[in-house]
N, C-alpha and C positions, 0 to 999 in steps of 0.2 A: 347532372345527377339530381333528381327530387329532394326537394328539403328532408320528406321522412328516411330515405333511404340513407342520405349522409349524416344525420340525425343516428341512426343506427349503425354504422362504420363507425362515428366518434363514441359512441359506447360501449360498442365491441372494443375498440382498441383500446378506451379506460380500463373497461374491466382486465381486459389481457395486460396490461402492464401493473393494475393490482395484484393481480394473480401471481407475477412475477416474485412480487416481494413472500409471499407465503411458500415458493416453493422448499421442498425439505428434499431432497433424494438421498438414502444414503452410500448409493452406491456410485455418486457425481462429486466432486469437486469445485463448487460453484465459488465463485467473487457476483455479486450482483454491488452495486456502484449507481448510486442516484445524484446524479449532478444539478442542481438547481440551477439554471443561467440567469435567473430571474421570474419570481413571486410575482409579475407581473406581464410577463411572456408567455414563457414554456417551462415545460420539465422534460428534459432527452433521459433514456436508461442507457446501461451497458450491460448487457450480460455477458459473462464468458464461463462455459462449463469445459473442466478440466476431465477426462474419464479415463481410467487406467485399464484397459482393455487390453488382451494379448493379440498379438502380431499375427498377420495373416501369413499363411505357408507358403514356401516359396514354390510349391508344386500346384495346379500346373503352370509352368513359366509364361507362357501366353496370355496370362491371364493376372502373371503378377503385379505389374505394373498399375493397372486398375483399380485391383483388389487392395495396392498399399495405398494407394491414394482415397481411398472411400475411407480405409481404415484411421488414416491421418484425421480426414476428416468430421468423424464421427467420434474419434480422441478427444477434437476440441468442441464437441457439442453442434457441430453443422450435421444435422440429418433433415431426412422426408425432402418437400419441398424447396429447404435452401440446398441441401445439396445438388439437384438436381437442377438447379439453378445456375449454381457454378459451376455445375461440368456445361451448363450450355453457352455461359461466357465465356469458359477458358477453349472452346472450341470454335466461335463465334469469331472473339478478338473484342465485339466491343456489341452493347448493345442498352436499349434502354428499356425504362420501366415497364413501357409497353408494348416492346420486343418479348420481356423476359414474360411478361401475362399471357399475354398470342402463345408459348411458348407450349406451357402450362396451362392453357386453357380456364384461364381465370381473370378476377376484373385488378386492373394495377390496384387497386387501393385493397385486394386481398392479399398483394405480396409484398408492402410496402417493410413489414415487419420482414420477414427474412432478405430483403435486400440492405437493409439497415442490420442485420446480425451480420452479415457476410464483410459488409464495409468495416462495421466498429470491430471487429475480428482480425480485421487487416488483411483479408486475402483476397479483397478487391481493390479497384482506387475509381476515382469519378471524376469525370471532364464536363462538366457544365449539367447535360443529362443523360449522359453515356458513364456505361459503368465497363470495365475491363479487368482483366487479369494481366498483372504487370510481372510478377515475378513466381520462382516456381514455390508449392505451399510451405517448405521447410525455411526459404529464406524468408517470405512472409513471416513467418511464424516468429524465428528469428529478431528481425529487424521492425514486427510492429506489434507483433502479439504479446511478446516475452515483455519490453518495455511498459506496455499499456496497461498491465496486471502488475508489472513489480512498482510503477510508479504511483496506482493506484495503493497497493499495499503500505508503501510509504509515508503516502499521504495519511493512509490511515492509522497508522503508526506513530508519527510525528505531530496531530492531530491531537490523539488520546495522551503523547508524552507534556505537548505544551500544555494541554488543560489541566495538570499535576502538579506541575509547575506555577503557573498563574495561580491556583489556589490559595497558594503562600506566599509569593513574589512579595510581595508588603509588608510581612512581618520583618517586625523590628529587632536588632538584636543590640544591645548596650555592650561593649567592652573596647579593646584596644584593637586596631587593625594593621595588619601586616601585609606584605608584599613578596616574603619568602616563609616557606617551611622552618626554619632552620630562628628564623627571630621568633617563631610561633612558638616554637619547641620550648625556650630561653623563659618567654613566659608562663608556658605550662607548670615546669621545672620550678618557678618562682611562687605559682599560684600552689599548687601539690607541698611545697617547703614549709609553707605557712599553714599548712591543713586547710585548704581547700582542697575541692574538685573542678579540676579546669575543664570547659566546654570549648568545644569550636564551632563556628559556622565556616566553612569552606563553596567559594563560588569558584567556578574553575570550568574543567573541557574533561570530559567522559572521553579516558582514552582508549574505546574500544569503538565510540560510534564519532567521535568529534562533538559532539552536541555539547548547548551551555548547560550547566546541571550545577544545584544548589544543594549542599548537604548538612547537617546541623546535628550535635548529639555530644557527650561524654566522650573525654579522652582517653582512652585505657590504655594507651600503648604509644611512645614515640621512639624514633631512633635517631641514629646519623648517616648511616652508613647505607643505603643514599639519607640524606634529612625526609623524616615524613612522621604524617600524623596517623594514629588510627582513631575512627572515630564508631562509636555505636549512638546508632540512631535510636528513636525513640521507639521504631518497630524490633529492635533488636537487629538490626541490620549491621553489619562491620565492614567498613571502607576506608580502607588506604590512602592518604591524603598525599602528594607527594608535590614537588615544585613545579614548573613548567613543561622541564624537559626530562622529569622523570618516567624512569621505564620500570614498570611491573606495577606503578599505582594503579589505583581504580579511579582518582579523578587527579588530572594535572592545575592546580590552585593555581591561580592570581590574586586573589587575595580573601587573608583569613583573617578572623574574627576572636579573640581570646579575650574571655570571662571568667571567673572565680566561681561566682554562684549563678543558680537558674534565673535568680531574683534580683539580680545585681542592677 
């Protein structure tokens, strides 16, 4: 290929993967996903568009079997070009980049983008330089699509929780530390008798996701019955402090922190 020409393919494909990031549609369900492998390599995308589209008519029947699979496919964002793509692998069996260009009447490094949306999509797989249809598009979808967007999600998730986290990780808190609810409470009780206001800090396990979670604020509430703290944060927030193997807390503690004043 001439210097200027591939010169012009790697700009085209810059700009096409800028352009990725600005899209807005509001009638798509997009996750877009930038993975850096290294700052000194490459940068691979993923895109995956989700679209809520109604189901093709079961009439006429000859016709329905096609009609649900385009419809499938254009659900998860595979239209124009990539589809037609993989309808010529999934009847092929197996072909490569410059099987599927011959195909399509185009030069490989014009489809290089939708045979890479079809792969990171999962309803293809790759043998060296052969690309194939392995399984049918709903267990794809299943076993590589469903994962690949919930784990992205995840990450994103768990990402934004630890950076929350880490903010405050090193603040310091002065007082007496415990290893059950129940001795926490005893000091509370002793701090409150003397007119103060007892505080806790509680480090423990969020038992609705598992996660380590640190919580800190006024005590306004304990009981016994199971032993637990209530604490309000400093956003006004109210959480249930409870022991390890408490059921109905918002965070199961290992160990707490009890103080008299803010200043202590």
């Amino acid at each position: 290929m001439p210097t200027q020409q591939r010169q012009r393919v790697i700009l085209a494909r810059f700009i096409y993967f800028n352009a990725l990031i600005a899209i807005l549609d509001a009638e798509k369900y997009e996750l877009k996903l930038k993975m850096t492998a290294s700052e000194s390599t490459y940068e691979s995308f993923a895109e995956w568009k989700i679209r809520r589209i109604p189901a093709p008519a079961k009439a006429p029947k000859d016709t329905y079997s096609q009609r649900l699979k385009e419809w499938v496919l254009s659900s998860i964002g595979i239209d124009g070009m990539a589809k037609e793509l993989f309808f010529y692998l999934e009847n092929s069996k197996v072909a490569t980049v410059e099987d599927l260009a011959k195909h399509v009447k185009e030069a490989p490094e014009d489809i290089l983008e939708r045979v890479d949306l079809l792969y990171s999509t999962g309803l293809i797989e790759r043998l060296g330089k052969a690309y194939y249809v392995q399984e049918p598009l709903s267990t794809s979808i299943v076993k590589r699509l469903i994962p690949r967007i919930t784990e992205s999600l995840r990450t994103i998730a768990k990402t934004e929780s630890t950076a929350r986290s880490d903010a405050t990780y090193y603040h310091m808190m002065r007082g007496r530390a415990f290893s059950d609810v129940g001795s926490a409470i005893a000091a509370c009780r002793e701090i409150s008798r003397v007119g103060g206001s007892p505080r806790a800090r509680a480090i423990g396990v969020h038992s609705y996701n598992d996660e380590t979670v640190e919580v800190e604020g006024l005590v306004s509430d304990y009981g016994q019955a199971p032993h637990h703290l209530v604490i309000i944060t400093e956003s006004g927030e109210k959480i249930i402090v409870g022991n390890r193997n408490s059921r109905g807390a918002d965070v199961k503690a290992h160990s707490i922190i009890v103080k008299g004043d803010k200043h202590e």
